[in-house]
Steps between C-alpha positions, in 0.01 A plus 500: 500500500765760400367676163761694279585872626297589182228359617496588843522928575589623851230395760356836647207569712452166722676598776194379689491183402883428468528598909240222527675277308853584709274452790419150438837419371636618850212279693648170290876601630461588843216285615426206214181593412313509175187660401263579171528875309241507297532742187216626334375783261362546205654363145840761403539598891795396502481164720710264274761749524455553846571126541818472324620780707415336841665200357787654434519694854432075590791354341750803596425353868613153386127388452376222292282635224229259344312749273192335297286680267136358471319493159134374446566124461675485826154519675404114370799376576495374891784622728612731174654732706714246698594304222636858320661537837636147498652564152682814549642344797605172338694719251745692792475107663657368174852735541525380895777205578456128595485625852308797556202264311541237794467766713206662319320143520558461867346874554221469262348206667544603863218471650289337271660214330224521228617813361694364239286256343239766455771777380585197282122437356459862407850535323637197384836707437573456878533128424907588439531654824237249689557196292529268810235650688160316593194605768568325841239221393736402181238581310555685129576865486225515284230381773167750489472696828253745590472887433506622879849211547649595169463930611693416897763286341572776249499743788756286688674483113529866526549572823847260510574683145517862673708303776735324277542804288461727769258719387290447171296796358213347299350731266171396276426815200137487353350311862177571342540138293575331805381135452259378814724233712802762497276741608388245830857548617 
């Protein structure tokens, strides 16, 4: 999320919202805590761009960045958001070594050793990561589980992620075609 100079003028006039922004930045450092900003305006206000500039603020402070632009078609597509999450994470996942991966397993699936089979059923791409991985049971990765189990083991997914990483700044542009189950979380 880092568009050409020519395509990005100075940012002017949100000093409002980029104090917010520090503010919640500062609340992840000091004390570990997340939270939701919500952006939202009218179509040309300036949100999209308001974005990339919080990310940018975000990654200066050593923050993970997972940016994901929705589109119409995400909104039939259940989990959408978390499996465009899941893929622009696989892709910085892919450059780490042999042993920061075992280590990334290990945190993943604290606390939940079901985590990975599910991160595994919505992305298959984890399957290089996970490959050895099954549910406590033994059973498939692929098993069915239900909507309310599948939302608090992503939660736990996410929550170890911001751990691991320490700090991850998730940031969905276009909400507004938000697919239901993603939505639940």
């Amino acid at each position: 999320m880092n568009p050409s100079p020519l395509h990005n003028p100075p940012f002017t006039g949100r000093s409002r919202e980029i104090k917010v922004f520090r503010s919640v930045l500062a609340d992840l450092d000091e004390q570990g805590t997340g939270c939701c900003v919500l952006v939202r305006g009218l179509p040309g206000t300036g949100k999209t761009r308001l974005l990339a500039e919080f990310g940018a603020l975000a990654q200066s402070r050593g923050k993970t960045l997972l940016y994901v632009s929705l589109s119409p078609p995400m909104r039939q597509k259940p989990y959408g958001i978390i499996t465009s999450i899941l893929d622009v994470y696989l892709s910085r996942v892919s450059a780490y070594s042999s042993q920061k991966r075992t280590a990334l397993r290990e945190a993943l699936s604290r606390g939940a050793e079901e985590v990975i089979p599910v991160v595994m059923r919505l992305h298959p791409g984890y399957a290089k990561i996970f490959s050895s991985e099954r549910s406590a049971s033994g059973e498939s990765p692929h098993r069915a589980a239900d909507g309310d189990r599948i939302a608090e083991l992503l939660r736990v997914f996410l929550s170890n992620l911001a751990l691991f990483e320490q700090g991850v700044v998730i940031m969905f542009d276009d909400a507004h075609y938000c697919d239901p189950e993603s939505l639940r979380m």
